[in-house]
N, C-alpha and C positions, 0 to 999 in steps of 0.2 A: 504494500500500500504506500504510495506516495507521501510526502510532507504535507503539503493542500489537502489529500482525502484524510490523510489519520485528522487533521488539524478538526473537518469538517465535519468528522465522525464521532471526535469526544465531544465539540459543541452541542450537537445534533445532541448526543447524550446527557450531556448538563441540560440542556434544557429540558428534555423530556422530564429527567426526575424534578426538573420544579415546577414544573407544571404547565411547562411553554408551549403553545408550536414554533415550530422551526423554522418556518418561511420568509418569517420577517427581517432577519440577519441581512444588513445591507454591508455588509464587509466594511470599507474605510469610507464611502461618501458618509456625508452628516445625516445621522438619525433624523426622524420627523414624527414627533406625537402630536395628535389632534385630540383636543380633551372639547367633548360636549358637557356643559355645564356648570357654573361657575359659583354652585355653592360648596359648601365647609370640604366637599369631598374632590369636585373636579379641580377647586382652586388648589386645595392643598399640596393633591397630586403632579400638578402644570408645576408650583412651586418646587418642591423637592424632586422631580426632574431635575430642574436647572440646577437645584444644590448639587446634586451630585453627579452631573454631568456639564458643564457648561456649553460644551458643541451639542445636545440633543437640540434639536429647533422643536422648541413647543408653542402651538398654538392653543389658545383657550376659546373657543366661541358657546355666547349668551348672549339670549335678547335682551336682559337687562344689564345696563350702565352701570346700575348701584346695586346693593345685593341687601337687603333686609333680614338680620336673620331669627331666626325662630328661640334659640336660647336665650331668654329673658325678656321675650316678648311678653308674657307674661305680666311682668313689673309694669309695663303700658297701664293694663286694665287697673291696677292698683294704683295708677300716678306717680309711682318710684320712678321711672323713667318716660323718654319721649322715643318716638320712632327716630330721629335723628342719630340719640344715641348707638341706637342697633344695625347703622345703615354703614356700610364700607364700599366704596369705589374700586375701581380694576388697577388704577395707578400702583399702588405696590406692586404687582404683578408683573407691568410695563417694567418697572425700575430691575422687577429683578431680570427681563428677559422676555418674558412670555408676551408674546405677541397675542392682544384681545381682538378678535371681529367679533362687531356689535351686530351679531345675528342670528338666527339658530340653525340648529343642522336639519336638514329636511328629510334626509335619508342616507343608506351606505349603501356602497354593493361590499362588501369583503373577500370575493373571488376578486377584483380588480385593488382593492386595498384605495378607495377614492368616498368621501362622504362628501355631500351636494347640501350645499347652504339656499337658505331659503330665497335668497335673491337667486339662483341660479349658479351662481361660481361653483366650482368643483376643486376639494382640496386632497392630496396626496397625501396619506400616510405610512410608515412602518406600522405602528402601533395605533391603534385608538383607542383612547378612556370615554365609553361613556357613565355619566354622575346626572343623569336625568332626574330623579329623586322621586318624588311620588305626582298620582294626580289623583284628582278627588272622582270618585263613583255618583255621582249626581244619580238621583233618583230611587237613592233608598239615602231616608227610608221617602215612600212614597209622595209627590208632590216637592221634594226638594230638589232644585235644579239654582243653576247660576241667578234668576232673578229671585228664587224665594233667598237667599245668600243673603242680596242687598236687603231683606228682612229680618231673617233670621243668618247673622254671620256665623260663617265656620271658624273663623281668623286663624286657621292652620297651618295657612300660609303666610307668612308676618308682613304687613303693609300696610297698605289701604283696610283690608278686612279687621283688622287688629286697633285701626284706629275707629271703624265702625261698631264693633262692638262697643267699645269705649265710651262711646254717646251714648250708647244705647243705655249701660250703665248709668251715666250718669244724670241723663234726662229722667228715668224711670221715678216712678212715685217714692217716698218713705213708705211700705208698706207693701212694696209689690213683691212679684216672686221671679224669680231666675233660671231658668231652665238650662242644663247643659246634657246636651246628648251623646253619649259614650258609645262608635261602633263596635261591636265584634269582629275577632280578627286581626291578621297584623296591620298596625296600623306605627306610623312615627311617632317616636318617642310616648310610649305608653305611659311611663306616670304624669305627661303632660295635664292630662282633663284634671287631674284630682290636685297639682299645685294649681293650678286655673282657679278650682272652687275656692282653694286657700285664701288666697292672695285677691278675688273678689270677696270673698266673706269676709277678707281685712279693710277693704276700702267701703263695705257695707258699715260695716262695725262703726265705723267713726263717721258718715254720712247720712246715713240710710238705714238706720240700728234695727226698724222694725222690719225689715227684709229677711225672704227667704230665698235658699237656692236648694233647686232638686236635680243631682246630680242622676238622669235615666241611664244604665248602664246594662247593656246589651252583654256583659261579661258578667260570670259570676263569684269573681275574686279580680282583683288589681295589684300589681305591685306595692310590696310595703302597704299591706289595708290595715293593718290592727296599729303604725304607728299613726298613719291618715288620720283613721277613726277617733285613736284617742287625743290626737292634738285639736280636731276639729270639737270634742267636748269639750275639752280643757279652755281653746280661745274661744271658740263660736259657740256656747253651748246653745240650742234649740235652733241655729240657723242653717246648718248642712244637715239635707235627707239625701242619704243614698239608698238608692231603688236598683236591688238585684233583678236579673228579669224574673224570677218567680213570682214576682209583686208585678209585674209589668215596667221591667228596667228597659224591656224594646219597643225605643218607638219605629210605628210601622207609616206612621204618614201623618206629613203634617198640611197645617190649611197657612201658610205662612200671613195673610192677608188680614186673618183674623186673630194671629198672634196665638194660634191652638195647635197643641200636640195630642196624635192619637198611639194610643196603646193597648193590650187586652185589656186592660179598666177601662176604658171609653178615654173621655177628651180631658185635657187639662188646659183651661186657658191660661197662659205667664204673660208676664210684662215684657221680658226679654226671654228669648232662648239663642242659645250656642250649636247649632245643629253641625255635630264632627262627622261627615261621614267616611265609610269604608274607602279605604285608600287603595290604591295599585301603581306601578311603574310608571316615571312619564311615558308623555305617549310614542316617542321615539324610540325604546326599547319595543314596544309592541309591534310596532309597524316594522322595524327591523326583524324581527322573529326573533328575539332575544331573548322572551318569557314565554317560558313551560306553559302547562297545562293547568297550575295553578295558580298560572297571573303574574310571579314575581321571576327573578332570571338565575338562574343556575350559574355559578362559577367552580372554576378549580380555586379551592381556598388557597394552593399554595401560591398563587400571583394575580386570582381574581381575574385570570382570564375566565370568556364566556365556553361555557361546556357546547354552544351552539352553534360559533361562531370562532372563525382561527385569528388571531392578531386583534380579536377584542374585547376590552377588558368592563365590566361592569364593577361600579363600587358605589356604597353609599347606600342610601333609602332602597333603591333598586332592587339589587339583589337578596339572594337569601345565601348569608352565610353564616350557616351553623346557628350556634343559638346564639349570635352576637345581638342582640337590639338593635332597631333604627335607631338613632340617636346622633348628633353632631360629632360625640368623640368616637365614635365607634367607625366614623366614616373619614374620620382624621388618621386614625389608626389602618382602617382598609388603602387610604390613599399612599402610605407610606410604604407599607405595602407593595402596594403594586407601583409603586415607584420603584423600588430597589428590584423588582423582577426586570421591569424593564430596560433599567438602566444594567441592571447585569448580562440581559440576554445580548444587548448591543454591545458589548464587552467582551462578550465571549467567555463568562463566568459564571457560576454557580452564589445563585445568590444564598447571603444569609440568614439560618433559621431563625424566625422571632416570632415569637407571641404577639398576641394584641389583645386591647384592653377597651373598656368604656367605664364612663363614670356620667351617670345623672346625678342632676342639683335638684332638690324641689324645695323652695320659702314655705315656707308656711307661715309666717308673717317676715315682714322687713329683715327681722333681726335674728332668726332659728331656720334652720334648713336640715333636711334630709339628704344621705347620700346613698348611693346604690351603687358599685362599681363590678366589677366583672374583668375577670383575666380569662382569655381563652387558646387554648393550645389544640393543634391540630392533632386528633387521633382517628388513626383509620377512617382520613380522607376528609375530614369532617372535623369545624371547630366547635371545640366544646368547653364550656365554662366548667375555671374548675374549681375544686371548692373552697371557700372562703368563711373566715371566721367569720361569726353574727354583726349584721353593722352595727353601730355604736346608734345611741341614740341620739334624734334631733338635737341641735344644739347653737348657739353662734359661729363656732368653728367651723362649721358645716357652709353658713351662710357668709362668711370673709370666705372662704375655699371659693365658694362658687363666683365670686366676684373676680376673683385673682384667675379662675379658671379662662373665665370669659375673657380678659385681658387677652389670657394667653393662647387660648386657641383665636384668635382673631389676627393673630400676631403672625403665628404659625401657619396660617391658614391663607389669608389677605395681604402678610405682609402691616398691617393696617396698626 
């Protein structure tokens, strides 16, 4: 065997074992990654490319300029913070390298390795990251679509809808009720609904005392429920109801017009409702064929390439990997990830084994947070959490962590 075929034959090998295909090795011309999507996961990913490579040419494209993000959107509704706070620009990005177009990707072929921007251009890649992240299932439960929205906000998405809810809160009577609708299924960042309730029962508390909120939940457990439970008696006593679905926790349709939720009990009129619904992939993994048969996108865990697709890689809300949670650090951690696969594959290396990790923050008021973290190790094929001492309880500690956190994955992520 030749110099060039042994050379191409351990390559071909290294990659295999981490989980590569092999086709995308452009030998000495400069790499080319295309990363669709420019939140916590596609930025992070564009970023640490550049770290660790500086001749990769990475491209980032998003229809949005400015990026809003969902960790600590939250604090909005409570008046802790403004949407400004939460908003980060492409500029770091630019600074480190990464070249942004302000567009989205409209589709790929991956037998030709070329994805098609919505204006029409067509961009050449080695690699592609898509970081699509989720989109909403409009129409469960029944009657909720994009205009009951503007009635009933999801704010899921942090922005506009997150500032709409807000009003809604704070226009609402002293004495009304607050509906928040929890789907079944995976959905982003799961203990999201239940700090929501917190953090609105804390801005009720000091406004709006005689306010209630009925958290409907379409699940019959939640993460961290028994320390939920007991902080929501301990600050809010009589103000959070949570309705398992055995009570009628699933609502099946709403009349948004009339400000009415229905459920096996019949209707409940609120003053304001939160209507979260059931989530799935954006729509760009779908139409690519990138999601299975159960809606979300299969990867090899060891570099988060697509099990569907050769030379592309899925991270973030997107995929299903393992028992890792949708979550912003989780998709910080995938982006890292799959940065060092690819940076190793264009190397002609074996990239290094690491674990990954997530940590959720939840306030339960201003000054006390809950934490949830998760370390996951890949065994036979598949990441799995592994186990971990009992978390500590609610505390202030919790609540500086989560502050410093946000710092820092912003930092890490946007550059910003």
């Amino acid at each position: 065997m030749g110099v060039m075929r042994r050379r191409a034959f351990l390559h071909s090998g290294m990659l295999a074992a981490a989980g590569l295909s092999t086709s995308a090795f452009t030998g000495s011309a400069a790499p080319r990654v295309v990363v669709a999507g420019g939140g916590f996961a596609g930025a992070c990913c564009a970023l640490q490319l550049r770290r660790l490579n500086p001749t990769i040419q990475v491209t980032l494209v998003d229809p949005e300029a400015r990026y809003v993000t969902c960790p600590m959107s939250n604090e909005v509704l409570a008046a802790l913070r403004d949407l400004d706070s939460l908003t980060v620009s492409r500029a770091g990005l630019e600074r480190a390298g990464v070249r942004y177009v302000h567009d989205h990707l409209a589709s790929i072929d991956a037998d030709k390795r070329t994805a098609r921007l919505g204006r029409g251009a067509a961009l050449r890649y080695d690699r592609l990251v898509l970081a699509p992240g989720i989109r909403l299932l409009y129409g469960t439960p029944e009657g909720y679509d994009a205009a009951a929205a503007q009635r009933m906000p999801h704010a899921w998405l942090a922005g506009s809808q997150t500032g709409l809810l807000a009003s809604y809160l704070h226009a609402m009577p002293d004495g009304g009720t607050v509906a928040i609708s929890v789907p079944a299924g995976l959905m982003r960042c799961p203990p999201g609904p239940y700090e929501r309730a917190s953090l609105v029962a804390y801005w009720l508390k000091q406004h709006k005392p005689r306010s209630k909120i009925l958290v409907f939940d379409a699940n019959n457990h939640f993460p961290r429920q028994d320390v939920f439970t007991d902080a929501w008696a301990r600050l809010y006593p009589g103000m959070i109801e949570w309705i398992p679905p055995a009570q009628g926790g699933a609502v099946t349709r709403v009349d948004a017009e009339h400000g009415t939720l229905y459920n096996s009990g019949g209707a409940q009129r609120v003053d304001v409702a939160n209507i979260i619904p059931p989530q799935a992939p954006g729509l760009l993994a779908l139409n690519s064929g990138l999601a299975s048969a159960h809606g979300w996108c299969p990867v090899r865990p060891q570099s988060f390439e697509s099990e569907l697709a050769a030379n592309v890689h899925v991270i973030g809300d997107a995929c299903i990997a393992g028992e890792m949670p949708k979550s912003a650090s989780a998709a910080r951690s995938q982006a890292r990830r799959c940065a060092a696969a690819i940076a190793a594959a264009f190397e002609g290396r074996d990239p290094a084994a690491a674990d990954l990790d997530s940590v959720c923050y939840s306030l339960l008021d201003p000054n006390t947070a809950l934490a949830i973290h998760g370390h996951f190790t890949l065994t036979e094929g598949t990441l799995r959490q592994s186990p971990r001492a009992p978390e500590a309880a609610p505390d202030a500690r919790y609540a500086a962590e989560a502050a410093s956190w946000y710092a820092d994955i912003r930092r890490d992520c946007f550059a910003a």
